[in-house]
C-alpha positions as CSV (number, residue, x, y, z in Angstrom):
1,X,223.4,-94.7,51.3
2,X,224.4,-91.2,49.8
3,X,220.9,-91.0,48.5
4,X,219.3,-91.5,51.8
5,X,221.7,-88.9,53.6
6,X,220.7,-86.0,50.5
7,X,216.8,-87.1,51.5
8,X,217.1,-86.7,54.8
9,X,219.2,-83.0,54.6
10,X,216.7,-82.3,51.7
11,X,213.5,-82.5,54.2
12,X,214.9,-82.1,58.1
13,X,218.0,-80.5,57.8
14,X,218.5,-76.4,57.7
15,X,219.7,-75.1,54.0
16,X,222.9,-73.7,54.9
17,X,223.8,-73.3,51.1
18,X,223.1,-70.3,49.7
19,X,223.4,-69.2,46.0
20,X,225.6,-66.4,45.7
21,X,224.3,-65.6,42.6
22,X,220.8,-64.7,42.9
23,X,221.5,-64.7,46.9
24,X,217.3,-66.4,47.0
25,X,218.1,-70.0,46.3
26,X,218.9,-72.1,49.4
27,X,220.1,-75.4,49.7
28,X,220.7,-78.3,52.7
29,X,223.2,-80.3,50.4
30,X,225.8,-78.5,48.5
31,X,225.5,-80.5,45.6
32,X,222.1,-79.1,44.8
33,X,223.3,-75.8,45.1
34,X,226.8,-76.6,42.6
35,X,223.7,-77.5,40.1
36,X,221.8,-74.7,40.7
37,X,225.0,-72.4,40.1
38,X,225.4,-74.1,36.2
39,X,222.5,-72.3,35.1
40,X,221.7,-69.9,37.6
41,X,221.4,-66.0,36.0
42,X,221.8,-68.2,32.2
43,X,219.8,-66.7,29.8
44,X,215.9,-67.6,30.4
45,X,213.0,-69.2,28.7
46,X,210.2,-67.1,29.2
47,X,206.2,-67.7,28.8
48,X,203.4,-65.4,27.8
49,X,202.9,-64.7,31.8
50,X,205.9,-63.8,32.8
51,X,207.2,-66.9,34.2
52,X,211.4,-67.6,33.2
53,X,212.5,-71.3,33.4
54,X,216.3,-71.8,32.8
55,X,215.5,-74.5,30.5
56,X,213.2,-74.8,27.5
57,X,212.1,-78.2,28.6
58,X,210.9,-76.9,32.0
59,X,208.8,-73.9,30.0
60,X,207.4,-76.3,27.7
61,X,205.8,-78.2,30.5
62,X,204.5,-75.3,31.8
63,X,202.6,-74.2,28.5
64,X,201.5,-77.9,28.2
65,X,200.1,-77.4,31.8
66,X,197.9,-74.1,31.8
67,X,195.6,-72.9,28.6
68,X,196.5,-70.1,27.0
69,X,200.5,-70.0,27.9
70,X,202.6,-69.4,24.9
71,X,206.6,-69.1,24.6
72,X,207.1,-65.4,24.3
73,X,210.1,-64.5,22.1
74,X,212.1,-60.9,21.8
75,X,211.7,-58.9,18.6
76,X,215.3,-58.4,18.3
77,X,216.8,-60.7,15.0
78,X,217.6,-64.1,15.6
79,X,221.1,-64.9,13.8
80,X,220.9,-68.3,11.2
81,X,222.3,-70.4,14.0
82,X,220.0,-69.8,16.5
83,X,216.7,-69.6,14.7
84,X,215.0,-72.4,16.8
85,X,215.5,-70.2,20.3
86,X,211.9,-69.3,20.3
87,X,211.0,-68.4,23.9
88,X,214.4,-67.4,24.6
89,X,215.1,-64.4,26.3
90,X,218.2,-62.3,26.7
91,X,219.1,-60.7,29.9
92,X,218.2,-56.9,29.8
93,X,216.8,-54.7,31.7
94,X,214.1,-53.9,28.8
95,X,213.1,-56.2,26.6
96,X,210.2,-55.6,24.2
97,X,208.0,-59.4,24.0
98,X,205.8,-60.6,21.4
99,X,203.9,-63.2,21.9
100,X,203.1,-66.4,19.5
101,X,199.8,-67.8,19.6
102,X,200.3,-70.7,17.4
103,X,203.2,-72.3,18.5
């Protein structure tokens, strides 16, 4: 029955929720919006393009989808326990990209 309720506030009902994070993100069931919150502002996943996804997953897809999309990575060093964070982005205000073509 809940998952009736969240449909119906999802597609009729006004989003009252609003992230106070990133103050953009607004949400009809307050649930969606505690979800949002776990990784909203997190470090991103960023693609050639310019497009950030909070999760590597999500940008994966995205290269799979379009041609020429790659996971851009920063040139800063990568410590021994993070070495498999390609795409991963910290959160400056600058960050120089490079891009790799043959991941």
């Amino acid at each position: 029955m809940i998952c009736v309720k969240n449909h119906y506030k999802r597609s009729h009902c006004p989003k009252m929720y609003v992230c106070k994070r990133c103050n953009t993100k607004q949400f009809s069931v307050l649930s969606d919006l505690r979800t949002h919150e776990k990784h909203c502002g997190d470090l991103k996943w960023k693609c050639s393009c310019g497009t950030t996804f909070s999760r590597k997953d999500k940008l994966m897809g995205h290269v799979a989808l379009f041609v020429g999309h790659t996971p851009a990575t920063t040139t800063m060093t990568i410590n021994s326990s993070s070495s498999s964070k390609i795409g991963k982005v910290e959160q400056h205000d600058q960050v120089p990209m490079r891009v790799y073509n043959n991941i």
